[in-house]
N, C-alpha and C positions, 0 to 999 in steps of 0.2 A: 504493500500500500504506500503511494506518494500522500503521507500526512500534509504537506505543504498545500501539493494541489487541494485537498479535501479541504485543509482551511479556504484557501480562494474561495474554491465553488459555494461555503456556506459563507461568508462572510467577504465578499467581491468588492463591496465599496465603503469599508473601514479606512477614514482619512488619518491613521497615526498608527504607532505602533507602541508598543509595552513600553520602550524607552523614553518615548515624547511624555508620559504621564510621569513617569521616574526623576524626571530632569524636572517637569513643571510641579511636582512636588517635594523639595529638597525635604531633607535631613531638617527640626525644626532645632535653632538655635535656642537650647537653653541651658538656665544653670544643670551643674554636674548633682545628678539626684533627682531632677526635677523629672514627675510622674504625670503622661496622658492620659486622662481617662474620657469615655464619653457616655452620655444616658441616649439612649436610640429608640425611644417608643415608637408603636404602631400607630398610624391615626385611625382609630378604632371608634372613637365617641366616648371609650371609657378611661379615664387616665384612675389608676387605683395604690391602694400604699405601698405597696409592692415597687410602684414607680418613685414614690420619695422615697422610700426604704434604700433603694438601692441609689438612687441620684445621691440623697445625701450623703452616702461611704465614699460613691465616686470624688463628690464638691471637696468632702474631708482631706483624704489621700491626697489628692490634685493641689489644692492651695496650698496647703501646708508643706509641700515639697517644691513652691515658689514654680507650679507646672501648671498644666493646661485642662481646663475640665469644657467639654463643647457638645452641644446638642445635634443631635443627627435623627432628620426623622425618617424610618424603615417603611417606605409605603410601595413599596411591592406588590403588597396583594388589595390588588383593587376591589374585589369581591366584599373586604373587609371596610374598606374607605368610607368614612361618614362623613359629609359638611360639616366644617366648623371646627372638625375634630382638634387643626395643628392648634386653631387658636386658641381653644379651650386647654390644650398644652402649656401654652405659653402662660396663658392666665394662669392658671395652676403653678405651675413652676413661680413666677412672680408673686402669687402673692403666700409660699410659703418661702421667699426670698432664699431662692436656690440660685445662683449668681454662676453663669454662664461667658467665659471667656470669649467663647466665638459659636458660631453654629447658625440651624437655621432659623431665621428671625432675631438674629442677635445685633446688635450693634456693637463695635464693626463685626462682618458678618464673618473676617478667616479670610486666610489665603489657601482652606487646602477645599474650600468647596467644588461645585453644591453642595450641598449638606442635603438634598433632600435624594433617595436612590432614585425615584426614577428620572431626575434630571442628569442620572452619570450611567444612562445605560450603554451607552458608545462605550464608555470605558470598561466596564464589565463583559462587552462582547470583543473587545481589542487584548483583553485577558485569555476569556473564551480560544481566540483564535488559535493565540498563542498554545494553550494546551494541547487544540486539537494539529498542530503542526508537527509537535513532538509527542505525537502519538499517545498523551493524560489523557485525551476528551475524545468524544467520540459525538455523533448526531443519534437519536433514537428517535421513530417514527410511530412507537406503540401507541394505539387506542386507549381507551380507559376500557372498552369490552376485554382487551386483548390481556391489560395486567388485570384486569377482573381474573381471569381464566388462570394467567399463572401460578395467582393465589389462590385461589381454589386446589389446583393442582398440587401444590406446595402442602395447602394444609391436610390434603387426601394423604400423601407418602409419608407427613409429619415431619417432614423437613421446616427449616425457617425459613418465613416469609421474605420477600424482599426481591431487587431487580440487582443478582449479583450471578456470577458463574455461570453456567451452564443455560439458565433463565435470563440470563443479561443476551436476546437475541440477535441484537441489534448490534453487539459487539464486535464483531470480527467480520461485519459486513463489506462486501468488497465497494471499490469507488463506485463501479457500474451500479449498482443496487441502492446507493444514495443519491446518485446523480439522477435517476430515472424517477424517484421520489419528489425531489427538489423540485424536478423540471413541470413532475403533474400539480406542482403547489400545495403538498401536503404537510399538513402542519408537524414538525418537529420541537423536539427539547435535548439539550446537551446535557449529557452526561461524563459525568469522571471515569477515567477507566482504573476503578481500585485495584491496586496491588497491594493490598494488606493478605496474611494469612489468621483465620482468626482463631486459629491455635495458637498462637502467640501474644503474648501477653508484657506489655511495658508497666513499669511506676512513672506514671508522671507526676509531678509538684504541683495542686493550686495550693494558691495565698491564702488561702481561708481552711481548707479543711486536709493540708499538708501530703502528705501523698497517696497519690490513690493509682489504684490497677487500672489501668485501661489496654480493652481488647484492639488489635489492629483490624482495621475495616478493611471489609471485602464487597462493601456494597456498591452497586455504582449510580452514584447521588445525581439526583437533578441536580445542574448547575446552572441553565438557563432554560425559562421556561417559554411554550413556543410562544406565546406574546416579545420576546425580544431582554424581557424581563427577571433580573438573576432572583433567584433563591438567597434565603438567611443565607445559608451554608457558604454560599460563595461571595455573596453582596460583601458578607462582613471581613471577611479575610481580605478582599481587594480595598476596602475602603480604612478598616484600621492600619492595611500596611502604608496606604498611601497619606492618610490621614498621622501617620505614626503616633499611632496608640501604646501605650506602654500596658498596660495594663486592661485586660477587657472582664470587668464585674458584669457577673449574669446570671440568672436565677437555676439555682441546680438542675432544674428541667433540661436545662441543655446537657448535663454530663452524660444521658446518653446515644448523644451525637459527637464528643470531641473529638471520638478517633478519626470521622469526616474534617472536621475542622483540622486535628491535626497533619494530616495525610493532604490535607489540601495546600497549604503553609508548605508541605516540603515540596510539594509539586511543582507549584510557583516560586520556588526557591527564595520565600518570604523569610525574614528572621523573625519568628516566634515570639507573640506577646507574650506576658503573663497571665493566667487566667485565674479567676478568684471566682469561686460559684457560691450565692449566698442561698439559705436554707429557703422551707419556703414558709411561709407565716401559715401559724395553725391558733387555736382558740378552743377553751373549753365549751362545751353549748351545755344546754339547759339539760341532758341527762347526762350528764358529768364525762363526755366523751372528748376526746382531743381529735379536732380535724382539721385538715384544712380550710382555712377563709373561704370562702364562696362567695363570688357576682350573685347567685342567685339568692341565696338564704342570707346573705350579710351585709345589710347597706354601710354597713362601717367599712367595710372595702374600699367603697368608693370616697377618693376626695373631696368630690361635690360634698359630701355626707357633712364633713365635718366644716366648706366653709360655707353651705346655705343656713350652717345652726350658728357660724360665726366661733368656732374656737379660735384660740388664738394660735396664728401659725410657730412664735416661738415656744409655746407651751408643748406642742405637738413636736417639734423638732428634740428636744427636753426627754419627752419619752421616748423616741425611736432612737435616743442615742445611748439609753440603757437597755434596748434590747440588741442594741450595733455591737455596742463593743461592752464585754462584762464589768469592767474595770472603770466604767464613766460613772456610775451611780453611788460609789463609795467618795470618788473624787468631787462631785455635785453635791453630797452631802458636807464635803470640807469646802466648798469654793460655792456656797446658794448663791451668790452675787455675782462669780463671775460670769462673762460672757464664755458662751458654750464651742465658740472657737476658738479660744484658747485651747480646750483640751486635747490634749494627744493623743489623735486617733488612729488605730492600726488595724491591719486586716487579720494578723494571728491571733487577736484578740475578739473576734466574730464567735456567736454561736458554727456547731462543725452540724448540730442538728436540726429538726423542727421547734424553731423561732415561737416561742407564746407567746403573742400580742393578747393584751389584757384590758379593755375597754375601761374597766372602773379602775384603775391602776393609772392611765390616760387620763381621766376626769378625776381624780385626786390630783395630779402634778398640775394640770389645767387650774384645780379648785387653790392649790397654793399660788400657784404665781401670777393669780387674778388677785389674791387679796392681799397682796403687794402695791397695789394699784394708789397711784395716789390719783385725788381729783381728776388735776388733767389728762393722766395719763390715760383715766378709764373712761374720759373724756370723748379722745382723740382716738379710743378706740372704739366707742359704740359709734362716733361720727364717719367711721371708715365704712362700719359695715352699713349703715342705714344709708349711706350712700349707693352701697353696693347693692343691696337686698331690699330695703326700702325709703328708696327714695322718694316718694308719691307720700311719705311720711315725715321726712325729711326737718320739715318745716312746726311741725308740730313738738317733736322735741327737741329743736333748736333753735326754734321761734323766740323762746323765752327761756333762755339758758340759766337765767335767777331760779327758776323754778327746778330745773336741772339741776342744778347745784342743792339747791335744797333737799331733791328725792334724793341724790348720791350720797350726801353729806350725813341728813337725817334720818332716811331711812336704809341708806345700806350703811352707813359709819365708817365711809371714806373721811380722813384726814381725821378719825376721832381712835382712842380707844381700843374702845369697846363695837366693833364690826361684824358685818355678816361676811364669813368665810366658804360658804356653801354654793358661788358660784361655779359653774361652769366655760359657759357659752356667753354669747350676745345675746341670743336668742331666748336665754333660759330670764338676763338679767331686763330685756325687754319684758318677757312676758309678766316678771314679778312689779315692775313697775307700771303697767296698764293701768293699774288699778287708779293712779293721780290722774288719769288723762280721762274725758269725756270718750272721747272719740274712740277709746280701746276699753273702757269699764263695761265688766259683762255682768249679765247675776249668773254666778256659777252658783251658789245653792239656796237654797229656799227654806223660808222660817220655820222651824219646828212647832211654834205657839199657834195658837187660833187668833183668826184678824184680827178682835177685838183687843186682846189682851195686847198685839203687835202692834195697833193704832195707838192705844193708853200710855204705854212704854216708849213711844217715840212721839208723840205731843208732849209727854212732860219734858222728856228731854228735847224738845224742839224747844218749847217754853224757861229751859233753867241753863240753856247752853251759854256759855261764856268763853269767847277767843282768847282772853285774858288769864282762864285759868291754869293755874298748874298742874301736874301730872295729879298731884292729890286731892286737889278741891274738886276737880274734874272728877275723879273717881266716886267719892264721894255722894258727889251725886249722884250717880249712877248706883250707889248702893241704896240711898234714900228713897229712888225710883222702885229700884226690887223689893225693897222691905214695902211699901205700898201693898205689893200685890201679893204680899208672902216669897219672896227670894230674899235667900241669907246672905247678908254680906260676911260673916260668920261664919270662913271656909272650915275650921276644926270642929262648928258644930255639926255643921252640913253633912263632913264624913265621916262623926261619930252615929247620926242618927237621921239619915237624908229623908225619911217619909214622913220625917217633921214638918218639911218646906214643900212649896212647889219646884223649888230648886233652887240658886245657888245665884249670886252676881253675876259670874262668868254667863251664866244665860243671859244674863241683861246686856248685858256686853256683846255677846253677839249677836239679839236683836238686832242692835244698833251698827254694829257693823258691817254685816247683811246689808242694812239701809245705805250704809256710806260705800259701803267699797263691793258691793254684791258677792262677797265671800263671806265664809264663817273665820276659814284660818288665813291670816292674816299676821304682819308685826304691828308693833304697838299700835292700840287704834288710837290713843291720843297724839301721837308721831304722826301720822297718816293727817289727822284732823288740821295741825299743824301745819305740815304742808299743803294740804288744798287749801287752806285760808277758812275762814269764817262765813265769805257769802256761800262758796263752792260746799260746803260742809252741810250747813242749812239749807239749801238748796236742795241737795241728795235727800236730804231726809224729809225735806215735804214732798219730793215727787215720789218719794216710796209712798208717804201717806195718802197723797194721790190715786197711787196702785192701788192702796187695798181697799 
């Protein structure tokens, strides 16, 4: 077989050769130690933490070795491609402030792009060529009917599956029988022609889980598919080499494809990244079993999840870096203040297994480093997101930021004390403060008393209300109300002998709270009353008396 001709006839008006990319991608200048890395998602529509999890060890590694960390998006398979998807990348990536050297959509964009694959597929079939010259690649014209059948055949004599050996048919096809294919227009895809034997067994070194066996391949891999369009398997060896990636972090799911990857590296006489494979994130679920995360069962998966409820993205970055490396969360405990890149972060220092991501473990470091917050800061922070998520609202609590200050100050116990530490979210610290706002006050529960006894009880106290008074003349009267109608202000006789009373102040008080803030549980309701002011307060409480 003339391999050269066989290149021509498939690849006839390729304007370059392997060399013109070699030379137009130099060696990149940097410090001695200094580590490539890249994050390369799919535009899929779903970006999940899987994808911070792993971008942020890449960011780590990368900066801190004064190297290069760059965005490459894998869009390959079009089948997969959703609108919007890169940008919803990008937004992602930004706003849990993963900081990107070069790549696609990056400012400045790089000098080793595109960065996107299917803008460098000239260059992946100028690779192609080359293989098939020196007789690595070959052209394969199979059906999908026809590897249907192999397979079958395959699993009838219990042999292993796959297009290798003796089932690889296409292999050792002469030029006449590709040229006469070609010429009737029928669609092809290239293939490697593996020289692995897979009795034979190597130790290869990743960075993360030290050495592992790997079997030599014998299979013969799509390397371009008939759209013109490479495969993972080959995209990513042509573009880290040329890209010069030092290091390629990937989710274990690949280890068992590396001996393609690596078998492909020696073909192309590439010098070898380092590969790092991280575990894959798993979770207890509600019958106490360990599995893995799931798209379908687990919307904490996805990122959207955690920034349409508004966590905070350093809170978030905080936890994923004591599941990254073991030795951050001992360190965080001696250093709560410092900034989280300082730490010295390593890949031997990775989980080697299945990664527990632990939801409430996540919203406790969330609940500490929210109630840190001073004023402004938690300020500057609900004003991001209500920008972001509700802006159509915007105005209403920003409108009047005296009041703002008041609900943060007074009723969460920013810049005081004595504070509520039981935040989350935005989402979680919006909905607890509805309650001052007209426009968001709902009645979430409903009076336990009969109307009349709930009219008497909030006329008197419409009638004896004073803005003026303090936490205990206020109460006060609200005991004087209860004892009225038989409630004890008298909580130890109440629960030494309760079918004395009709019950207890605390009922009177949530009458009345009901009426202001259409909740029962609530914080302080003379706090609350305070902040709406005097007319807002009376007001509540005659349009309840209105209701009933």
């Amino acid at each position: 077989m003339d391999y050269q001709k066989l290149a021509d006839l498939i690849y006839p008006n390729l304007e370059h050769d392997t060399q013109y990319y070699e030379d137009m991608f130099p060696e990149r200048d940097l410090p001695k130690g200094a580590q490539v890395l890249r994050t390369a998602p799919s535009p899929t529509g779903f970006i999940h933490l899987g994808n911070l999890y792993g971008a942020l060890a890449d960011e780590r590694v990368a900066h801190q070795s004064n190297g290069v960390f760059y965005l490459r998006i894998e869009d390959t398979d079009l089948k997969r491609k959703v609108d919007g998807a890169v940008e919803t990348i990008i937004s992602v990536f930004d706003y849990f402030k993963i900081r990107f050297d070069e790549g696609a959509e990056v400012e400045p964009m790089g000098k080793y792009g595109p960065y996107y694959q299917r803008q460098r597929a000239e260059i992946y079939q100028t690779y192609a060529k080359k293989l098939i010259s020196e007789g690595k690649a070959y052209p394969c014209f199979c059906t999908e009917e026809e590897l249907n059948e192999i397979r079958e055949k395959q699993t009838a004599l219990n042999v292993g599956t796959g297009y290798y050996g003796e089932w690889a048919i296409w292999r050792n096809a002469t030029y006449e029988q590709v040229e006469e294919r070609i010429k009737n227009g029928e669609p092809f895809v290239i293939r490697m022609r593996a020289m692995g034997n897979p009795e034979i067994k190597h130790t290869v070194h990743d960075e993360i889980k030290g050495d592992v066996v790997v079997t030599e391949n014998n299979m013969d891999a799509v390397l371009i598919k008939n759209d013109g369009i490479p495969t993972y398997h080959f995209a990513h060896a042509i573009d880290d080499h040329l890209m010069h990636t030092t290091i390629v972090l990937r989710g274990e799911e690949w280890l068992g494809t590396w001996n393609i990857h690596l078998e492909l590296f020696n073909m192309l006489g590439f010098k070898l990244p380092k590969y790092a494979h991280t575990t894959v994130l798993m979770k207890i679920d509600e019958t106490g079993t360990k599995r893995k995360l799931s798209k379908r069962k687990d919307p904490e998966l996805s990122l959207d999840y955690y920034r349409q409820l508004g966590y905070h993205p350093y809170a978030i970055k905080i936890y994923l870096l004591t599941i990254l490396n073991w030795n951050f969360e001992e360190w965080y405990l001696k250093n709560p203040d410092a900034d989280i890149e300082t730490f010295k972060f390593s890949l031997d220092k990775m989980g080697q297994s299945g990664t527990l991501f632990d939801l409430e473990k996540l919203n406790n470091i969330c609940k500490t480093y929210l109630s840190k917050f001073s004023l402004e800061e938690m300020k500057d922070y609900l004003r991001e997101f209500v920008k972001t998520y509700h802006k159509d609202d915007y105005d209403i609590y920003f409108g009047n930021e005296e009041k703002l200050d008041k609900i943060l100050t007074l009723g969460m116990g920013l810049n005081l004390k004595k504070r509520r530490k039981d935040y989350i979210n935005a989402s979680q610290i919006l909905e607890s403060i509805a309650l001052y706002y007209d426009e968001f006050k709902s009645q979430k529960d409903e009076y336990r008393f009969d109307n009349e006894l709930v009219k008497n009880v909030l006329a008197d106290f419409f009638s004896s209300y004073k803005y003026a008074d303090d936490n205990n003349t206020w109460f006060e009267k609200v005991k004087t109300i209860g004892e009225k109608y038989g409630f004890t202000g008298d909580m130890k006789a109440y629960r030494a002998n309760p079918e004395q009373f009709k019950g207890s102040v605390s009922d009177i008080a949530e009458i009345i709270r009901i009426a202001v803030t259409g909740q029962k549980n609530t914080p302080d309701l003379w706090t609350i009353m305070q902040i709406l002011g005097e007319d807002t307060s009376l007001r509540r409480i005659n349009d309840a008396l209105k209701e009933l």
